[in-house]
C-alpha positions as CSV (number, residue, x, y, z in Angstrom):
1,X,0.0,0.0,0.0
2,X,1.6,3.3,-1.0
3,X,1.1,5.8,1.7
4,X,0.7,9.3,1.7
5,X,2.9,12.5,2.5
6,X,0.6,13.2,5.7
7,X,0.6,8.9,7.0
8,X,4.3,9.2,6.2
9,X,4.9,12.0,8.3
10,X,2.7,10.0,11.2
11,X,4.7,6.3,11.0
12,X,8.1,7.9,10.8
13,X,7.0,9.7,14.6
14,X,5.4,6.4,16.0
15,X,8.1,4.4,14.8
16,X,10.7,6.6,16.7
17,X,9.2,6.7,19.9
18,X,8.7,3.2,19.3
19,X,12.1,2.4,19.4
20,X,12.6,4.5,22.7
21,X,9.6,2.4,23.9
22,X,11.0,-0.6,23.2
23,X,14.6,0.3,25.0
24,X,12.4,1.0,28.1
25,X,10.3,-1.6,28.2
26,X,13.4,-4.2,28.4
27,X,14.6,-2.4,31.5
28,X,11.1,-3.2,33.2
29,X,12.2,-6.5,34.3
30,X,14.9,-5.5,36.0
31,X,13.0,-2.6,37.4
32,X,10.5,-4.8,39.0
33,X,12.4,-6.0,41.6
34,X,14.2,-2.6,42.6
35,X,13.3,-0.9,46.2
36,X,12.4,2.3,44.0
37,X,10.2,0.4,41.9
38,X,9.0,1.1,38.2
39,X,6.6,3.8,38.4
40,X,8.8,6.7,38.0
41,X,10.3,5.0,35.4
42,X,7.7,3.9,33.7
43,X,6.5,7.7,33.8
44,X,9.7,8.9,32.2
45,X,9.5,7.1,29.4
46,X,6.0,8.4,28.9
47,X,7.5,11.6,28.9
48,X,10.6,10.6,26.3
49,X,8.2,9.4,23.9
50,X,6.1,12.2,23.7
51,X,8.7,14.7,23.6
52,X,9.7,12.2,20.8
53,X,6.3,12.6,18.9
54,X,6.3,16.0,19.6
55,X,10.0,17.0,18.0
56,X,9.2,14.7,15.0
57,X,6.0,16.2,14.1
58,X,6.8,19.8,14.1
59,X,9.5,19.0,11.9
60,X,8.1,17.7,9.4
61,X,4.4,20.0,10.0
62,X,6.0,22.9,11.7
63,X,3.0,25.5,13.5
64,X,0.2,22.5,14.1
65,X,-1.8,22.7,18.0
66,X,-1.1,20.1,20.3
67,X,-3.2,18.0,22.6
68,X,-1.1,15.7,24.5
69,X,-1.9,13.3,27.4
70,X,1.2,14.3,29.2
71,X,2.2,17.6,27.9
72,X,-1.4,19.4,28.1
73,X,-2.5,21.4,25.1
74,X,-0.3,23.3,22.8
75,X,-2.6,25.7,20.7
76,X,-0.8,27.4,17.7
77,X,-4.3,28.8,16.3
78,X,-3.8,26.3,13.2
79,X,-7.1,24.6,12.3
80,X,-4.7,21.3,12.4
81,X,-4.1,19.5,15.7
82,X,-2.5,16.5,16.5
83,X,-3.6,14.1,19.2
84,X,-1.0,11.9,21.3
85,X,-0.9,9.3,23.6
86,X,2.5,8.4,23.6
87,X,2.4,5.0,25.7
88,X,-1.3,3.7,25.7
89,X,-1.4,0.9,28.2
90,X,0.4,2.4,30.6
91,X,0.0,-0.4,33.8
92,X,0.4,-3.3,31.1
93,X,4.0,-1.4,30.4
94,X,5.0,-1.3,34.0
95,X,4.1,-5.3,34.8
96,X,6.1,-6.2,31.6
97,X,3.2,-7.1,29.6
98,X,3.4,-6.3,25.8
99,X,0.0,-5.0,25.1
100,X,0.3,-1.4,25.1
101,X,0.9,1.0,21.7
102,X,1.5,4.5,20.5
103,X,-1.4,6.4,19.7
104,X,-1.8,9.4,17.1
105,X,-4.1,11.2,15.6
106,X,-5.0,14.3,13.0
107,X,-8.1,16.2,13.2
108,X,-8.1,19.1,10.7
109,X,-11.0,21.8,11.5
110,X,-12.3,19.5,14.0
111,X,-12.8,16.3,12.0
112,X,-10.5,13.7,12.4
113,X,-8.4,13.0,9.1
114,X,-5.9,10.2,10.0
115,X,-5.1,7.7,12.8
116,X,-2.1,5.7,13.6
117,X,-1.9,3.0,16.5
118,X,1.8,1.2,17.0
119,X,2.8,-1.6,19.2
120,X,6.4,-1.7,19.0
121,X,6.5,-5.4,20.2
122,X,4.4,-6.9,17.8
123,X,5.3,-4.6,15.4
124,X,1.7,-3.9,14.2
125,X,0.8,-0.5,12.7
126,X,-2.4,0.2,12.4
127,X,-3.1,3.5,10.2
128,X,-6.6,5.0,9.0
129,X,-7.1,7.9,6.9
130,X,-11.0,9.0,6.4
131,X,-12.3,8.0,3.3
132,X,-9.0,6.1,2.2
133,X,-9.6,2.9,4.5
134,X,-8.0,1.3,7.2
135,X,-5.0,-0.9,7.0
136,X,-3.3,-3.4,9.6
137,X,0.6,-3.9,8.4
138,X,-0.3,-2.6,4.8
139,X,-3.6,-5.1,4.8
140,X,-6.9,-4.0,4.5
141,X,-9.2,-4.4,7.8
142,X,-12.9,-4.3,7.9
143,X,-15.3,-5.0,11.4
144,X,-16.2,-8.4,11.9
145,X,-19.7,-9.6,10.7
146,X,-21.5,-11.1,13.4
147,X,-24.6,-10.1,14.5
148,X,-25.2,-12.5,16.8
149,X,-24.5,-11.9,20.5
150,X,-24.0,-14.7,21.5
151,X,-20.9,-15.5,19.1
152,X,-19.5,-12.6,19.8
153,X,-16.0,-11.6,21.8
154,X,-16.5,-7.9,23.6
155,X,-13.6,-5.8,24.8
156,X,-13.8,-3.6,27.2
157,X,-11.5,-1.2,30.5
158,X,-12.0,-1.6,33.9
159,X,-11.6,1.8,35.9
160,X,-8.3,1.6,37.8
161,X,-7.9,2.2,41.6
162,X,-7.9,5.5,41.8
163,X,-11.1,6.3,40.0
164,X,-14.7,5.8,40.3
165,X,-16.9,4.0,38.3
166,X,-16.2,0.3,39.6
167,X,-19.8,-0.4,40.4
168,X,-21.1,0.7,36.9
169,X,-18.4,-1.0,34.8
170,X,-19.0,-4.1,37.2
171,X,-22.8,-4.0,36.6
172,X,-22.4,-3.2,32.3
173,X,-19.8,-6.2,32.1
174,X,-22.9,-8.6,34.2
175,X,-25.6,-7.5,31.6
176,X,-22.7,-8.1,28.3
177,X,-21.3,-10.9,29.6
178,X,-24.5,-13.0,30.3
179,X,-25.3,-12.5,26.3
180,X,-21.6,-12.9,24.5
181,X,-19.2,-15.5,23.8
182,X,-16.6,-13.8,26.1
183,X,-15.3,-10.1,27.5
184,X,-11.7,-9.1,27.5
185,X,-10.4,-6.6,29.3
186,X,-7.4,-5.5,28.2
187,X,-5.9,-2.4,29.3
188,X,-5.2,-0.6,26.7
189,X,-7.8,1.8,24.8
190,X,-6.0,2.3,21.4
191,X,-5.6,-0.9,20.9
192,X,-8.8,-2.2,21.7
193,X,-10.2,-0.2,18.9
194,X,-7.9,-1.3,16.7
195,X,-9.2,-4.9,17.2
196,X,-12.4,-4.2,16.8
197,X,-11.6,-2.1,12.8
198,X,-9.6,-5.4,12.4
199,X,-12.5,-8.5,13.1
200,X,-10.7,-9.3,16.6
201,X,-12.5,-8.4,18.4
202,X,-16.6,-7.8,17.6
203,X,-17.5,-4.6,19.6
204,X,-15.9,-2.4,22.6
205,X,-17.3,0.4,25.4
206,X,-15.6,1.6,28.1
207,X,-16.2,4.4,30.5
208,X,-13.7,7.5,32.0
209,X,-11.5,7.9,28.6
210,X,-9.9,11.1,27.4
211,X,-9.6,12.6,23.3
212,X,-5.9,10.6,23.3
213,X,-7.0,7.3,24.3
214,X,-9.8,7.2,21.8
215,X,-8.9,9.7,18.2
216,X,-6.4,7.4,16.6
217,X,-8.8,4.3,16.8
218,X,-12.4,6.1,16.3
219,X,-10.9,6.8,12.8
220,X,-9.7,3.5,12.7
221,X,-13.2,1.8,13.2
222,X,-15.7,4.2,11.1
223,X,-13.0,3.3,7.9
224,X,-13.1,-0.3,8.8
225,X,-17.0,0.1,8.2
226,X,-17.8,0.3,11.7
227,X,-20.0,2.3,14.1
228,X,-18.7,4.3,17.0
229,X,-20.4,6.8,19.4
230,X,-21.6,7.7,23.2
231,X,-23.6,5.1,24.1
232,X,-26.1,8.4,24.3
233,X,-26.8,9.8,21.0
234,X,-27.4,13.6,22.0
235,X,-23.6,12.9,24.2
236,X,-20.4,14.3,23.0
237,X,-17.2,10.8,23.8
238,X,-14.9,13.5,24.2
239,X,-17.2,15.5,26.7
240,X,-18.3,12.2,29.1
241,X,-15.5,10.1,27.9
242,X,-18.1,6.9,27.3
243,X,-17.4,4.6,23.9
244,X,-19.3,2.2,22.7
245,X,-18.0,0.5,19.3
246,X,-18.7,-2.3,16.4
247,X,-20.3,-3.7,13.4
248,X,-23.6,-1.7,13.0
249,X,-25.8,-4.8,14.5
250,X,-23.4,-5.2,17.8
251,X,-22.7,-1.6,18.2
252,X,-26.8,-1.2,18.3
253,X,-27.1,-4.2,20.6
254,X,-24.1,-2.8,22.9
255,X,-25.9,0.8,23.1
256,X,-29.1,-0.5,23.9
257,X,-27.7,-2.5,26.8
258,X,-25.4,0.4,28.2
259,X,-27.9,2.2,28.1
260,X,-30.1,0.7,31.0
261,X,-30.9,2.5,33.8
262,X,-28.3,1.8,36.8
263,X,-29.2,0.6,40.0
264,X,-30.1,3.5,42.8
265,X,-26.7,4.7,44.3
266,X,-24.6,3.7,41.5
267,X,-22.5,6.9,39.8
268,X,-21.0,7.1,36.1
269,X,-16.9,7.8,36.1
């Protein structure tokens, strides 16, 4: 698949703080058994990829805005913006587990325009551009086709710690998993919606995300020739931070289960 000027631009950044990724991630072993422990590690590295990103990209498409996890929002007045998480799957990172990625996205007068999701250990690179597809390693991905509930394999994020919403994603994951084939939960956002635009996974929701966890693979799904929204129609993802995504059939089925009423006492993230 011949890329263009713009996707280009977008790999060569992932792939670099890839690499520094990778470098940081074989140090985590070692890490895990140090009185200090990994966390502040683990949260530089976070900070030497997206300073990564960040140098790369104004390089190549000097004066764009910025919203970063890390780094807050960098607003140049261009109608162009990039969106980064640099290491998506954070916790998975720190326990040594190889299911995290780098996330990236364009939006362009406040559309999204292109997507790219990396795992530097796999070596998959996902990449979208709206209205030219989505690919997976240069192949073409489309949504699975199930429409049955019952065959199907749902991913999903379970709120950490430190945040509320256990109750709510414990009582959405009873009322999904009593009617699919299985629910993963897997830790990392990005990627989860890059399953979905690739057939791995059927459908995805999730509650208590942010724009970086979600642009690259939004893109990624709707060119894959699936749905994704608030499980509310008249709600904004980026305002409540709710997703709900899949083929049209299981995207439909997920909303209208997410969208039950909770049980009295229970509070959204």
């Amino acid at each position: 698949m011949a890329r263009s000027a713009l996707l280009n631009v977008m790999v060569n950044a992932v792939s670099k703080a890839g690499r520094s990724l990778t470098r940081d991630f074989g140090e985590i072993e070692n890490l895990q058994i140090s009185l200090k422990g990994p966390g502040d590690f683990v949260s530089q590295a976070d900070l030497k990829a997206e300073k990564t990103l960040r140098d790369s990209l104004n390089k190549d498409r000097p004066g764009y805005s910025f919203l970063m996890e890390e780094g807050g929002i960098i607003d140049t007045g261009s109608d162009h913006r990039w969106i980064i998480d640099p290491l998506d799957g954070t916790t998975n990172f720190l326990h040594g587990n190889p299911f995290f990625a780098v996330s990236l996205a364009l939006e362009s007068a406040g559309q999204l325009v292109a997507g790219v999701i990396y795992n530097p250990i796999t070596e998959e690179l996902f990449t979208a551009e709206k209205g030219r597809g989505a690919f997976v390693n240069d192949r073409r991905m489309r949504v699975a086709n199930r429409s049955a509930m019952d065959e199907c394999l749902i991913s999903t994020g379970v709120p950490a710690l430190n945040k509320r919403g256990h109750g709510v994603a414990l009582f959405q994951q009873r009322n999904i998993m009593v009617q699919t084939a299985g629910v993963r939960a897997t830790g990392a956002a990005a990627l989860n919606l890059a399953y979905v635009a690739a057939g791995r996974f059927d459908g995805y929701w999730e509650d208590g995300l942010s724009p970086w966890d979600v642009a690259a693979g939004m893109l990624m799904v709707r060119e894959a020739g699936g749905f994704v929204s608030e499980p509310d129609p008249d709600a904004s993802i980026y305002e409540t931070g709710r997703i709900v995504a899949g083929n049209e059939v299981i995207h439909g089925k997920l909303r209208g289960i997410l969208n039950k009423p909770l049980p009295d006492g229970f509070k959204r993230a």
